[in-house]
KOLLOLUM-133529 format. One record per residue: residue number from 1; residue in three letters; x, y, z of N, C-alpha, C in turn. Coordinates in Angstrom, 2 decimals, always signed. Atoms other than C-alpha are relative to their C-alpha. Layout:
KOLLOLUM-133529
- NUM,ALA,X,Y,Z,X,Y,Z,X,Y,Z .
...
END
This chain:
KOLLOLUM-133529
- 1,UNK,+1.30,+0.58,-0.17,+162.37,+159.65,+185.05,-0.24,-0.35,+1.46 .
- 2,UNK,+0.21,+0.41,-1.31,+160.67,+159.19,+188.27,-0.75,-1.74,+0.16 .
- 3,UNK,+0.34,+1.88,-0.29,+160.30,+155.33,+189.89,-1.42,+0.10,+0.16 .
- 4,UNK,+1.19,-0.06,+0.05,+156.62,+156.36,+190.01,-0.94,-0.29,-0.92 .
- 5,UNK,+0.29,-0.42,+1.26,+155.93,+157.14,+186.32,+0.60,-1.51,-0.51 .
- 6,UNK,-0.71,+0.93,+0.79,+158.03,+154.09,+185.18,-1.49,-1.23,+0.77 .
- 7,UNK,+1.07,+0.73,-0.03,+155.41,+151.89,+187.50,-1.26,+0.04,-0.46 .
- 8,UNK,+1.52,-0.05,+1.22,+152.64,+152.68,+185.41,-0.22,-0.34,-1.15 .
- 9,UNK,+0.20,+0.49,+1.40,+153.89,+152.29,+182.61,+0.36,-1.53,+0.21 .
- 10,UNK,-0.13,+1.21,-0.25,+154.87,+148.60,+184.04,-1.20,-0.42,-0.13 .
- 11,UNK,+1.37,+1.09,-0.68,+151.33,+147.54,+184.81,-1.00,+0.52,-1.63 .
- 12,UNK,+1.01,-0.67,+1.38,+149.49,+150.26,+181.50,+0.99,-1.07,-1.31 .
- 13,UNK,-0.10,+0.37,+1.21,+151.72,+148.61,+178.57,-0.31,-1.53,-0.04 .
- 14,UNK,+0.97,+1.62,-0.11,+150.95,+144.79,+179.36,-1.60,+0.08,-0.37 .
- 15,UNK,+1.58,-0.17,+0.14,+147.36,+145.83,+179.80,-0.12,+0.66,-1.60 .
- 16,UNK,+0.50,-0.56,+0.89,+147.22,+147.84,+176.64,+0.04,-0.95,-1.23 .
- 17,UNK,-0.29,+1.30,+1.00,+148.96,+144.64,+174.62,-0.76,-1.10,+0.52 .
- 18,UNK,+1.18,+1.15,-0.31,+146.50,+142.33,+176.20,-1.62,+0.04,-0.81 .
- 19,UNK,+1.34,-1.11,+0.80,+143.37,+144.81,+174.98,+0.47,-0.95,-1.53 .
- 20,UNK,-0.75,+0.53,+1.37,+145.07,+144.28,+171.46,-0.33,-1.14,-0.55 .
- 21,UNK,-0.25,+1.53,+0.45,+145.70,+140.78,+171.45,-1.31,-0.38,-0.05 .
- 22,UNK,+1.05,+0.76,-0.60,+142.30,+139.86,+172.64,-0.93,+0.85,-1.29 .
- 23,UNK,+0.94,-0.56,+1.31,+140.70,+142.42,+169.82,+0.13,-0.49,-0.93 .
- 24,UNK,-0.34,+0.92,+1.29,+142.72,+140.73,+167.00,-0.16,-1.37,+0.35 .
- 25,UNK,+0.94,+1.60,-0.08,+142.29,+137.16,+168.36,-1.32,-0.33,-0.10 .
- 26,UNK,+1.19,+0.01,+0.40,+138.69,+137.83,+167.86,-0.84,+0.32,-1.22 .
- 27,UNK,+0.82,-0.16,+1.32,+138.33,+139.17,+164.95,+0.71,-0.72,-1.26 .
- 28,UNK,-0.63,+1.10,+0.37,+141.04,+136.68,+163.33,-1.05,-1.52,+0.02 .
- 29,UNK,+1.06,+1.18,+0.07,+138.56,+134.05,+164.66,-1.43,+0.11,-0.31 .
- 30,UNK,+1.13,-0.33,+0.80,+135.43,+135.85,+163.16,+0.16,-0.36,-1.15 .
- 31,UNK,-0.20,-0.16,+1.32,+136.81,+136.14,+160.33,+0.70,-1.44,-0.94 .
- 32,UNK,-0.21,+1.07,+1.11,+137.82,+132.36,+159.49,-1.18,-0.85,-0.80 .
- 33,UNK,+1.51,+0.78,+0.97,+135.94,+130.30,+156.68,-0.60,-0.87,+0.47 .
- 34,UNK,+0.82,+0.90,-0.30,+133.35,+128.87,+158.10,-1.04,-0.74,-0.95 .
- 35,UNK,+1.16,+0.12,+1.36,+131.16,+129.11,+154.64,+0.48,-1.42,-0.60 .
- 36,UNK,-0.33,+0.79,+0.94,+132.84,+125.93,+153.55,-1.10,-1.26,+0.79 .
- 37,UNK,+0.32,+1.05,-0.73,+131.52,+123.65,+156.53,-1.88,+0.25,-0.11 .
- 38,UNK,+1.38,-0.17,+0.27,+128.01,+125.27,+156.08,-0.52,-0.39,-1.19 .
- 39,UNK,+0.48,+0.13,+1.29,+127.76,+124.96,+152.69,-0.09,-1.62,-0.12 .
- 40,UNK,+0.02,+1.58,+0.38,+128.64,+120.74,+153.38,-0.78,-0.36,+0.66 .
- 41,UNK,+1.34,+0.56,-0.77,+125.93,+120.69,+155.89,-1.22,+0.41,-0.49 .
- 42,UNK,+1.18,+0.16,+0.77,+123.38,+122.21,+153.69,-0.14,-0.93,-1.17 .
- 43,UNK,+0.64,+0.92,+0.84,+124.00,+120.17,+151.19,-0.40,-1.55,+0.24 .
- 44,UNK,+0.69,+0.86,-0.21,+123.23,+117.01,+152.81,-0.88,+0.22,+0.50 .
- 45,UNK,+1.49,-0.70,-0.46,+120.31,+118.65,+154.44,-0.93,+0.12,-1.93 .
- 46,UNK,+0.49,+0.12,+1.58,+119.34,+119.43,+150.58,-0.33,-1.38,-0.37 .
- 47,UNK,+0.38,+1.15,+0.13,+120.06,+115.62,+149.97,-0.96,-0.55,+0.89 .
- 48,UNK,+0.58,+0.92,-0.68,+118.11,+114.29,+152.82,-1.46,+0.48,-0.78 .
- 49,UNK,+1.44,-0.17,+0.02,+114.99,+116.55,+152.20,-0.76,-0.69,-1.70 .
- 50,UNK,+0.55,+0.27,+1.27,+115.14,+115.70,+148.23,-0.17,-1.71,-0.04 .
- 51,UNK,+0.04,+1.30,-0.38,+115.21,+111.95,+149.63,-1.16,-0.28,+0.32 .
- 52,UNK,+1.22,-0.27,-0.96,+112.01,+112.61,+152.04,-1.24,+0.26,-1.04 .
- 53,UNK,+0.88,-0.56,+0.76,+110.03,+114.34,+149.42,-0.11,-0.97,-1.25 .
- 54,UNK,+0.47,+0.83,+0.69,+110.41,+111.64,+146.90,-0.64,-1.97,+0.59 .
- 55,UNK,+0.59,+0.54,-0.45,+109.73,+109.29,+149.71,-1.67,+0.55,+0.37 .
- 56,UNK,+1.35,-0.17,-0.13,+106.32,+111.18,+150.34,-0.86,-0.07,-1.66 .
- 57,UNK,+0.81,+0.32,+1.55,+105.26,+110.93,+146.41,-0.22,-1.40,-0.71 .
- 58,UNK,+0.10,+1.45,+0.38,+106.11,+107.10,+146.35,-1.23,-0.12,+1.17 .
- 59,UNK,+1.23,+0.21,-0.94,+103.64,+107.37,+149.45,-1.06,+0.43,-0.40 .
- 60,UNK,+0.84,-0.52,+0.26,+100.96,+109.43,+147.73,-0.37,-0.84,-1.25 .
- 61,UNK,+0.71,+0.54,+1.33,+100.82,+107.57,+144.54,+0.02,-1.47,+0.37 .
- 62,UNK,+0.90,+1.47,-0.35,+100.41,+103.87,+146.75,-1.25,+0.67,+0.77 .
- 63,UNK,+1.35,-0.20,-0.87,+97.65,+105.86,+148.83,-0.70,-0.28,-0.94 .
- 64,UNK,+1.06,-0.51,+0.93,+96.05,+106.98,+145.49,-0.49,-1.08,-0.73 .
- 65,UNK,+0.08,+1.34,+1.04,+96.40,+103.48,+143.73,-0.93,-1.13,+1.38 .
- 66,UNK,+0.95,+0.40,-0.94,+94.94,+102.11,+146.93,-1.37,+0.03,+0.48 .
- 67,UNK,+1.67,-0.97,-0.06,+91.62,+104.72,+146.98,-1.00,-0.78,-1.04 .
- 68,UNK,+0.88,+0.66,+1.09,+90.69,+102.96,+143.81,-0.50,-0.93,+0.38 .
- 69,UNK,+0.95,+1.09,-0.36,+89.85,+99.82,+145.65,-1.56,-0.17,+0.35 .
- 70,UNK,+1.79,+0.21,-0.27,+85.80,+98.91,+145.96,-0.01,+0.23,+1.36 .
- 71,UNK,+0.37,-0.40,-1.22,+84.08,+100.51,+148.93,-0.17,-1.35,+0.91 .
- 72,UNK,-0.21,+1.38,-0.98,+83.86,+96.64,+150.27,+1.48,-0.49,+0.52 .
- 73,UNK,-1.61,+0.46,+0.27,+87.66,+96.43,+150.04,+0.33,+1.11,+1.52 .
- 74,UNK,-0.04,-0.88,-0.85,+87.49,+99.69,+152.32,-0.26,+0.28,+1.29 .
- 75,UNK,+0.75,-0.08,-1.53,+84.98,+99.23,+155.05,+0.64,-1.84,+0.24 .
- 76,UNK,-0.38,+1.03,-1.25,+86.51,+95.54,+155.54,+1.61,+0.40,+0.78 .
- 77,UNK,-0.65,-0.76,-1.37,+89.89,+97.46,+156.36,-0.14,+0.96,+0.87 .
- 78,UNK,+0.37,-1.08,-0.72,+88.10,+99.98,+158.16,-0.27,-1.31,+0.95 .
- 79,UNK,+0.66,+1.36,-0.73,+86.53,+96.78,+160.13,+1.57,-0.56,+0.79 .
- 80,UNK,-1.36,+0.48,-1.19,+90.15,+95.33,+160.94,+0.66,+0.52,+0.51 .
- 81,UNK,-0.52,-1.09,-0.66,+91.63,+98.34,+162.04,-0.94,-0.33,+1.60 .
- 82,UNK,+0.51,+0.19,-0.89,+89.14,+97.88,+164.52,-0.01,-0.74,+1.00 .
- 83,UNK,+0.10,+1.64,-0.67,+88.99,+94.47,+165.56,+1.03,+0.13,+1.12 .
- 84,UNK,-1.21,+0.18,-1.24,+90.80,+93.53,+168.95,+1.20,-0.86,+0.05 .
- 85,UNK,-1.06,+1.07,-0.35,+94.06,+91.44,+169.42,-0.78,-0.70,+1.03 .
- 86,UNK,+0.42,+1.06,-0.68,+92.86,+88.48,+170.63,+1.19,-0.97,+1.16 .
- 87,UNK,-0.36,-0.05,-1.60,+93.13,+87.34,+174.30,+1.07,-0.84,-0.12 .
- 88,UNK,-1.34,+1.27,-0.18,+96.48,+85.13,+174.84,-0.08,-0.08,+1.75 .
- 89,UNK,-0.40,+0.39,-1.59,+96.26,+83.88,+178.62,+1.22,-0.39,-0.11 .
- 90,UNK,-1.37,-0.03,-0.83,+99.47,+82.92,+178.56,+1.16,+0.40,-0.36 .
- 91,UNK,-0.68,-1.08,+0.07,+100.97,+85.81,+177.57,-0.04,+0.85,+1.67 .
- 92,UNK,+0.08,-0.56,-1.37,+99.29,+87.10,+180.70,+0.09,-0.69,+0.87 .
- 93,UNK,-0.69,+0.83,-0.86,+100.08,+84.71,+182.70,+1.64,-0.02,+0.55 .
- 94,UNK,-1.14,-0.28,+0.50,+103.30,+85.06,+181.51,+0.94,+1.27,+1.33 .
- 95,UNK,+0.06,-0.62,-0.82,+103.44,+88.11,+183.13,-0.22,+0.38,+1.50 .
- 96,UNK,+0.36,+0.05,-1.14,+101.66,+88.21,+185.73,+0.39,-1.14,+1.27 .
- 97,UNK,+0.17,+0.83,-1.08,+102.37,+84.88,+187.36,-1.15,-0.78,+0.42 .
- 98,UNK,+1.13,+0.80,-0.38,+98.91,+83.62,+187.72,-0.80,+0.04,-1.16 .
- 99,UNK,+0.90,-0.17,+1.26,+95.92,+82.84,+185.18,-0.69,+1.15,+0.12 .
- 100,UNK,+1.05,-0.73,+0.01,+93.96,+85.58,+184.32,-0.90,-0.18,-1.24 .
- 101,UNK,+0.65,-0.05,+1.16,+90.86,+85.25,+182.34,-0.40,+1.30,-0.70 .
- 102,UNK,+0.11,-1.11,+0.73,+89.49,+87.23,+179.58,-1.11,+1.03,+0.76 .
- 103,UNK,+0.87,-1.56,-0.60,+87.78,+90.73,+180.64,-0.20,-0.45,+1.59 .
- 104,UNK,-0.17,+0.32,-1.88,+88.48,+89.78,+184.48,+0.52,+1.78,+0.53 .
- 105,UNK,-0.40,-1.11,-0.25,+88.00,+93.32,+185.63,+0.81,+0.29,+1.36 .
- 106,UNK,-0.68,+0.09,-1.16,+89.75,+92.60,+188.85,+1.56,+0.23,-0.11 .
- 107,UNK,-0.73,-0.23,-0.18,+93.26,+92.61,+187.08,+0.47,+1.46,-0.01 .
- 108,UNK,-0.45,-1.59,+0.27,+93.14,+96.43,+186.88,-0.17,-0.21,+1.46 .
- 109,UNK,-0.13,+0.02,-1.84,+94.33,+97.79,+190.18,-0.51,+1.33,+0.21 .
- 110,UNK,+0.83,-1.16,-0.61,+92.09,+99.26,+192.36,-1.42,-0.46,+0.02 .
- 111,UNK,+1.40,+0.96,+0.32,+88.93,+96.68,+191.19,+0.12,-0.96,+0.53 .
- 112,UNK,+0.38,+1.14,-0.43,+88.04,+94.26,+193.38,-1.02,-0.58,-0.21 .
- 113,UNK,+1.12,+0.68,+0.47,+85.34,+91.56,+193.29,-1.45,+1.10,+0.20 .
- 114,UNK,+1.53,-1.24,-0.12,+82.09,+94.29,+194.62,+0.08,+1.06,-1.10 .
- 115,UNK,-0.20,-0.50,+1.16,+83.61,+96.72,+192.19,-0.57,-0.21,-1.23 .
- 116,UNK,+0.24,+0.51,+1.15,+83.56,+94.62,+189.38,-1.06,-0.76,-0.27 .
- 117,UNK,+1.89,+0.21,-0.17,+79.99,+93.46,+190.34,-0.47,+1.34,-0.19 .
- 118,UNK,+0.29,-1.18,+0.13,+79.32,+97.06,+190.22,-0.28,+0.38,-1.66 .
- 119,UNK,-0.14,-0.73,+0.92,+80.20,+97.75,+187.49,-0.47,-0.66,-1.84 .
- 120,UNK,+0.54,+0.87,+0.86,+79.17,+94.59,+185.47,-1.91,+0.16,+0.43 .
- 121,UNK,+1.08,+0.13,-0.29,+75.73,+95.42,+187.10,-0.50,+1.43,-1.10 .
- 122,UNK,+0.30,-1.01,+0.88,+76.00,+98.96,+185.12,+0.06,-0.23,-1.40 .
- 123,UNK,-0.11,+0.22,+1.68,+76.70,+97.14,+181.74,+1.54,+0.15,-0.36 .
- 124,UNK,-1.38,+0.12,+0.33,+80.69,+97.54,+181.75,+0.13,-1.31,+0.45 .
- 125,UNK,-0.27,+1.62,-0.33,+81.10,+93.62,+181.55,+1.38,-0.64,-0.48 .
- 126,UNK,-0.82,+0.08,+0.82,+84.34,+94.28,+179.09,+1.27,+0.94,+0.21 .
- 127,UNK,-1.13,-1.15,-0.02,+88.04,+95.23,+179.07,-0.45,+1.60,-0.46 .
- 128,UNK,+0.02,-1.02,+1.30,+87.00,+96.94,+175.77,-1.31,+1.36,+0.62 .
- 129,UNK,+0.85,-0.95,-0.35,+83.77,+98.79,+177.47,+0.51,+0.71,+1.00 .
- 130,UNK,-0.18,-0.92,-0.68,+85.68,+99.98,+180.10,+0.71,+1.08,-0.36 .
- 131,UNK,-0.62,-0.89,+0.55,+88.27,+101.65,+178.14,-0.66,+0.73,-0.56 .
- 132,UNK,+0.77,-0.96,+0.44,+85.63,+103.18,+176.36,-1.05,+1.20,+0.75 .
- 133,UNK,+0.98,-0.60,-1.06,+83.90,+104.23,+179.50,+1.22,+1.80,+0.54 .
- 134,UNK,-0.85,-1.56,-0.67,+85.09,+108.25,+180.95,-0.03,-0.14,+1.44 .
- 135,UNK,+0.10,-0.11,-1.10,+86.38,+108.73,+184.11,-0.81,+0.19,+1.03 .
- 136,UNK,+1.58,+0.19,-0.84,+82.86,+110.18,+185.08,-1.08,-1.15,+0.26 .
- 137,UNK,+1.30,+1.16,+0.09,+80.90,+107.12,+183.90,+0.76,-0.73,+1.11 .
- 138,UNK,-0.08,+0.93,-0.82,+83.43,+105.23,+186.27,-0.45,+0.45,+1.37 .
- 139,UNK,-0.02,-0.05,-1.35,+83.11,+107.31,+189.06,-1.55,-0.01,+0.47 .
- 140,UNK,+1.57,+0.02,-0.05,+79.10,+107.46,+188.59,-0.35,-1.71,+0.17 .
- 141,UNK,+0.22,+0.82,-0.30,+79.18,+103.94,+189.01,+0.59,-0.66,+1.65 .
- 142,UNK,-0.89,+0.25,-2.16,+81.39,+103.76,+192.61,-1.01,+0.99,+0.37 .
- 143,UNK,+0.83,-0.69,-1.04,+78.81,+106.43,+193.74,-1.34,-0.77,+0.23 .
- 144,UNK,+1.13,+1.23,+0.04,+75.89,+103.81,+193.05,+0.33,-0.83,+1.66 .
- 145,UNK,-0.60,+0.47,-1.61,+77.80,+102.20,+196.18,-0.34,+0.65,+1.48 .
- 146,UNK,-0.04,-0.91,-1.04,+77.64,+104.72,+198.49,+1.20,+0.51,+0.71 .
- 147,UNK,-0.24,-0.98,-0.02,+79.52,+106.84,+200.45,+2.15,-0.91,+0.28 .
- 148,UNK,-0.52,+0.91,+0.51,+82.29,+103.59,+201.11,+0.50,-0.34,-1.24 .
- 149,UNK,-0.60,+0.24,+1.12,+83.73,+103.60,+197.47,+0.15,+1.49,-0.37 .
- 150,UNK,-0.79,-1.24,+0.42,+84.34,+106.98,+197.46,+1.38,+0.52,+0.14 .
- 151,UNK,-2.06,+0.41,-0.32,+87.95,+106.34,+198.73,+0.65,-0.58,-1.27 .
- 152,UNK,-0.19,+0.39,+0.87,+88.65,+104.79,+195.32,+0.21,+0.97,-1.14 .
- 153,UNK,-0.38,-1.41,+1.05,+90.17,+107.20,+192.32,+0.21,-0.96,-1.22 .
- 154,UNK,+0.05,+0.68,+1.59,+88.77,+105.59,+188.87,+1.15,+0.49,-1.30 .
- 155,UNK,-0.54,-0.73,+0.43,+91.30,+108.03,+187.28,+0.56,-0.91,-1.64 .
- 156,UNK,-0.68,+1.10,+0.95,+93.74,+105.08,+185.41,-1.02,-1.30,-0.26 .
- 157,UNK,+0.44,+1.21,+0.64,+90.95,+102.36,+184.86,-0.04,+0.12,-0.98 .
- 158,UNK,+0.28,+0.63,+1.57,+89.91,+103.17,+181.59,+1.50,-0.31,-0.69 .
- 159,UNK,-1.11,+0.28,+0.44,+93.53,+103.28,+180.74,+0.46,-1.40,-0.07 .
- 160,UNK,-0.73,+1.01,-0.28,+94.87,+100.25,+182.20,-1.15,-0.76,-0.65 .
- 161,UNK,+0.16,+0.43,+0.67,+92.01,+98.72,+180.69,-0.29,-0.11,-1.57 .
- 162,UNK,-0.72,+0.04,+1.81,+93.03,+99.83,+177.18,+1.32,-1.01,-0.15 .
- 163,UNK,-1.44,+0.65,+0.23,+96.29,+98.18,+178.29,-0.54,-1.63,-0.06 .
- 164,UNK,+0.65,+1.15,+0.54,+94.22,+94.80,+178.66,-0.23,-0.62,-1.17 .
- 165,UNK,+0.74,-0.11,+1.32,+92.09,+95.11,+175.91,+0.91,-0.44,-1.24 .
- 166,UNK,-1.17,-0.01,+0.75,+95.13,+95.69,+173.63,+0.90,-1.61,+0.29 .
- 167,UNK,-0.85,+1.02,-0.52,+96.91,+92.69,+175.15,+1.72,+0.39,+0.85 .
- 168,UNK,-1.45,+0.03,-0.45,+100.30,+94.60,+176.69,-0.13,+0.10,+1.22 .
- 169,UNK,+0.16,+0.49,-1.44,+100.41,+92.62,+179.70,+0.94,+0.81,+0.68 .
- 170,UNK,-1.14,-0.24,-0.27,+103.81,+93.72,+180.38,+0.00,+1.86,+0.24 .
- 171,UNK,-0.33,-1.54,-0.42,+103.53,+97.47,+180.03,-1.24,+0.36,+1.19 .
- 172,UNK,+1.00,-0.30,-0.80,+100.45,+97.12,+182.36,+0.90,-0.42,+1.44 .
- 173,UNK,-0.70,-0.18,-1.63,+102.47,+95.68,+185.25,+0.38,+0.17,-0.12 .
- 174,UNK,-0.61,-0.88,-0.15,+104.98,+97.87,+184.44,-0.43,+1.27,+1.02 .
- 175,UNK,+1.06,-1.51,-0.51,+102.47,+100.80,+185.25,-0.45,-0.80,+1.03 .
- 176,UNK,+0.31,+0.22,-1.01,+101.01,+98.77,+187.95,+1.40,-0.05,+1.48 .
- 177,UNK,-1.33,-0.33,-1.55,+104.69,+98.34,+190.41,+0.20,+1.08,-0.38 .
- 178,UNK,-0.84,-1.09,-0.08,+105.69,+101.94,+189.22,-1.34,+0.92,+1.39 .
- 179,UNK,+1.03,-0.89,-0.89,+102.25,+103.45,+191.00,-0.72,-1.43,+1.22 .
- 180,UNK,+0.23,+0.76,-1.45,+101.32,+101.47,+194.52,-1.57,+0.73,+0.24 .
- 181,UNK,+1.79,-0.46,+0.09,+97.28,+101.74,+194.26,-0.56,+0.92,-0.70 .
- 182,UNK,+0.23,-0.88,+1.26,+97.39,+103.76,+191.44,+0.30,+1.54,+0.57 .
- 183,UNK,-0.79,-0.98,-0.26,+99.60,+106.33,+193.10,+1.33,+0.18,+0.09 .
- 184,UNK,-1.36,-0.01,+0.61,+102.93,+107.58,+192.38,+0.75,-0.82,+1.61 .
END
């Protein structure tokens, strides 16, 4: 045999038992039972959903036993759905550090006192009306001003005064130190 022929086959039979190994270690690990661990995760999947679904039929038959109530029974919870959480100053206070009164459009940032003459001169005199007001109605009221309040970006008032309105003092100056004049 030549020392040539023998180095080949040094470096080809490793490699050919590597091939091998690596074909049967793969299909050894295809081929173990996995059907047992699937089959224990569908069936609590099975349990949860048959859990869910008799939680939505205990929900459908209090809706339905509920529908029966008198249309006065209906429109007065249609009515309190509505209604506002009432003002707590010193909740906001709380917060804030200083008094603020109710519908004081000044604590939204970015409203100062001319502003909020502005804008109480257009009929937004209310947390609640401003939140209801669109970004256009605010900015149609800073153009009433002139050309001086056009530096001002109404963008987050109606928001922040939903956050009023609502009473969450706290997530409002949250949102007020995260944005520095109502920018990031």
């Amino acid at each position: 045999m030549n020392f040539e022929t023998m180095n080949i086959w040094c470096w080809l039979i490793p490699l050919l038992v590597g091939v091998i190994c690596g074909i049967l270690g793969y299909l050894i690990g295809k081929s173990g039972n996995t059907t047992i661990d699937n089959s224990a995760e569908i069936k609590i999947l099975q349990d949860k959903n048959a859990k869910l679904k008799a939680d939505l039929e205990a929900c459908y038959k209090k809706a339905s036993a509920s529908s029966n109530l008198g249309a006065s029974a209906a429109s007065f919870a249609a009515g309190a759905a509505v209604a506002s959480t009432p003002f707590d100053a010193a909740a906001a206070k709380a917060v804030f550090g200083k008094t603020i009164k109710q519908d004081d459009l000044k604590v939204i940032e970015g409203i100062g006192p001319k502003i909020e003459g502005m804008f109480k001169d257009s009929g937004i005199k209310t947390w609640k009306a401003l939140s209801d007001a669109s970004v256009a109605d605010c900015q149609k009221v800073l153009d009433t001003g002139g050309k001086r309040y056009q530096i001002h970006d109404p963008a987050s008032w109606p928001m922040q005064a939903k956050m009023c309105y609502e009473g969450k003092w706290a997530e409002l100056f949250k949102w007020q130190e995260e944005h520095d004049h109502g920018k990031l």
